[in-house]
N, C-alpha and C positions, 0 to 999 in steps of 0.2 A: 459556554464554548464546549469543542465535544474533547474526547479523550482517543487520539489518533495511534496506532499502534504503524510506526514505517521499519517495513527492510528493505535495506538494500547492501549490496557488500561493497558498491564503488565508496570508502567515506567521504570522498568529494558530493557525490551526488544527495548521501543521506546527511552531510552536516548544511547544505543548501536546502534542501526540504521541509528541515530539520527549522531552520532560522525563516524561512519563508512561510510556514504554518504556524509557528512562534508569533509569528507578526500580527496572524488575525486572532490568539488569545488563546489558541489551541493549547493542551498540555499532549507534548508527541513525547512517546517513547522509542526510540530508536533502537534498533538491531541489525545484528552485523549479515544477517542470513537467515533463512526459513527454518532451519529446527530452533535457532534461537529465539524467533519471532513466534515459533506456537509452544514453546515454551512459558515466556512471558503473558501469551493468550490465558495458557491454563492457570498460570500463579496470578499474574496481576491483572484479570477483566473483572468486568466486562471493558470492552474499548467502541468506540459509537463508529470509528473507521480504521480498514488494516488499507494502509497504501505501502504498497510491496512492486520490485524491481521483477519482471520476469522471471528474466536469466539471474540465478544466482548458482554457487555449487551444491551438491548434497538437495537439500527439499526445495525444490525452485518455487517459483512466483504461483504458478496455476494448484500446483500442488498444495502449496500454503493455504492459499486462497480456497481452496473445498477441506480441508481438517480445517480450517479456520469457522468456515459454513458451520460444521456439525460440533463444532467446541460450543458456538456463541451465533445460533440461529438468528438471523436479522443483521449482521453485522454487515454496514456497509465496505464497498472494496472499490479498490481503484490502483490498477494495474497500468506499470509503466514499463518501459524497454526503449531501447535505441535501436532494437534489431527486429525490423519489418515483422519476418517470417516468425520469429517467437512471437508478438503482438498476435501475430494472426491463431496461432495455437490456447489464445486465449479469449477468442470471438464467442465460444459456448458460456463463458464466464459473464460476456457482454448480453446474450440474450438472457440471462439471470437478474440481470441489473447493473452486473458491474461496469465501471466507465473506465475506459481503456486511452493510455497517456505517450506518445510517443518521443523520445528523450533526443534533443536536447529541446528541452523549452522555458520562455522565462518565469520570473519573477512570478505574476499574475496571472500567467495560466496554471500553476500548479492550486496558487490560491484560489482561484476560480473554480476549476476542479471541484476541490475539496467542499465549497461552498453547493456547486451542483448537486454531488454526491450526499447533501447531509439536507438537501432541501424535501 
């Protein structure tokens, strides 16, 4: 199973992610926001996926997601949001590989996701 690295700052939304990638044997390490999340990049990788919230405060989602690129080349991403227009500020991320998650969504499609993303 792989080694998922998620931020997000709603803890609603990262302790569901959280327990939903749990399910398929994943080990996820959560954090609360993007400097904490490429913090943990740098002490505890390598991680085989960063699945990160867009919009967070301070080092948001896209941002994350490219220092994440050059911490740990190859690392797969999967970029979520509830808010269209951020989603869409992350379309160049989508032509790189990334797969892009737009929130709310259930159970299965996160796990699916994640499954796409490491196939």
């Amino acid at each position: 199973m792989a080694r998922i690295l998620l931020a997000d700052d709603d803890q609603g939304s990262l302790d569901f992610v959280r327990r939903a990638l749990e399910m398929d044997g994943h080990t996820v390490v959560p954090t609360v926001d993007g400097n904490e999340a490429l913090e943990r990049l740098k002490s505890d990788g390598p991680f085989d996926v960063l699945v990160t919230d867009v919009h967070m405060p301070g080092l948001d989602g896209i941002t994350l997601a490219g220092k994440a690129s050059d911490v740990q080349p190859g690392i797969k991403l999967l970029m979520m949001s509830g808010v269209a227009d951020v989603l869409d500020r992350a379309r160049d991320l989508h032509d790189k590989g990334a797969r892009l998650l737009a929130k709310p969504f259930p159970i299965d499609r996160i796990r699916a996701e994640v499954r796409a993303v490491l196939s």
